[in-house]
N, C-alpha and C positions, 0 to 999 in steps of 0.2 A: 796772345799766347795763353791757354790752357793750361792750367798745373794740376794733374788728378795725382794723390797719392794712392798706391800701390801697396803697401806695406811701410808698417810700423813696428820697429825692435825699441824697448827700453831697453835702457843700459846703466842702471845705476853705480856702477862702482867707479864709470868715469863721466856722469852727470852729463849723459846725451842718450837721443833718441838717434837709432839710424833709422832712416826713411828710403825708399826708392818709391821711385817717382814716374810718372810719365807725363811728356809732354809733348803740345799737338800745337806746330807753327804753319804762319802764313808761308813766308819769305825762309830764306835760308837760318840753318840753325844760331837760336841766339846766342851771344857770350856769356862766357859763364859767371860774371856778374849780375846779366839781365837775367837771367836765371836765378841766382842767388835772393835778387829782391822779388822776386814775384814766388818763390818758395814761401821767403821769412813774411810776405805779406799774408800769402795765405794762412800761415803759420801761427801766425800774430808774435814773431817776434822780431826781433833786432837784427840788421843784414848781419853786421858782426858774431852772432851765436850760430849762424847759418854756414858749412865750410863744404862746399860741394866736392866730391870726391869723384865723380866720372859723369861723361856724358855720352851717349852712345846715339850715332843718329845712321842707321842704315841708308846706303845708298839709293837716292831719289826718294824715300818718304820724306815725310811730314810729321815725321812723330820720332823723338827721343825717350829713350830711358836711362837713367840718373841716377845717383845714389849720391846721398848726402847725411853728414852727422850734424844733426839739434844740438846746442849745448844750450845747458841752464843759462851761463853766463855767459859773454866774451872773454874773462877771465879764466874760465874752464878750456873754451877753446886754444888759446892761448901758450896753456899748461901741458895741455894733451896733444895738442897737432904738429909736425913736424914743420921747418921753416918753411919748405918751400910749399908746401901747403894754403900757408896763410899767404904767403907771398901772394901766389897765384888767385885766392879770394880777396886780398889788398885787406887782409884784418892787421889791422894793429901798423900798418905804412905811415899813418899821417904824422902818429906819436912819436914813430921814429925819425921820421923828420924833421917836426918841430924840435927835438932835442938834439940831434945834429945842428942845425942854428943855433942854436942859442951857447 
């Protein structure tokens, strides 16, 4: 899987970059976590600062395009993104389980 960015927006006032993306697969489109970490890898950051917000894959290509928000921190994201947002990225899931246990 291929990650080319497309465009870059800072955004400082809520401590992310938007990005949109495009991406070029073997096999059917990947999920949006496989996505998630091959973004943050190119990125160099953390899957958790990474919260993909669309993916678009035209009928019979091989190429997607994406839009996703950078945050500084996972803590930024967190603050700023709506629940089911991060749901759907699994940011912040494991916390909330282990403190349901316990």
């Amino acid at each position: 899987m291929d990650v080319d960015i497309i465009s870059e927006t800072e955004n400082p006032m809520l401590h992310r970059t938007d990005v949109t993306f495009e991406l070029v697969h073997e096999d059917a489109t990947p999920s949006r976590l496989q996505v998630r970490d091959s973004l943050a890898a190119k990125l160099n950051k953390d899957a958790d600062e990474v919260v993909i917000r669309k993916l678009d894959t035209k009928f019979g290509m091989r190429k997607t395009v994406g839009q996703a928000k950078v945050y500084e921190t996972d803590d930024y994201a967190r603050e700023v993104e709506q629940d089911h947002m991060l749901e759907r990225n699994k940011i912040g899931v494991d916390e909330e389980a282990d403190a349901e246990e316990a």
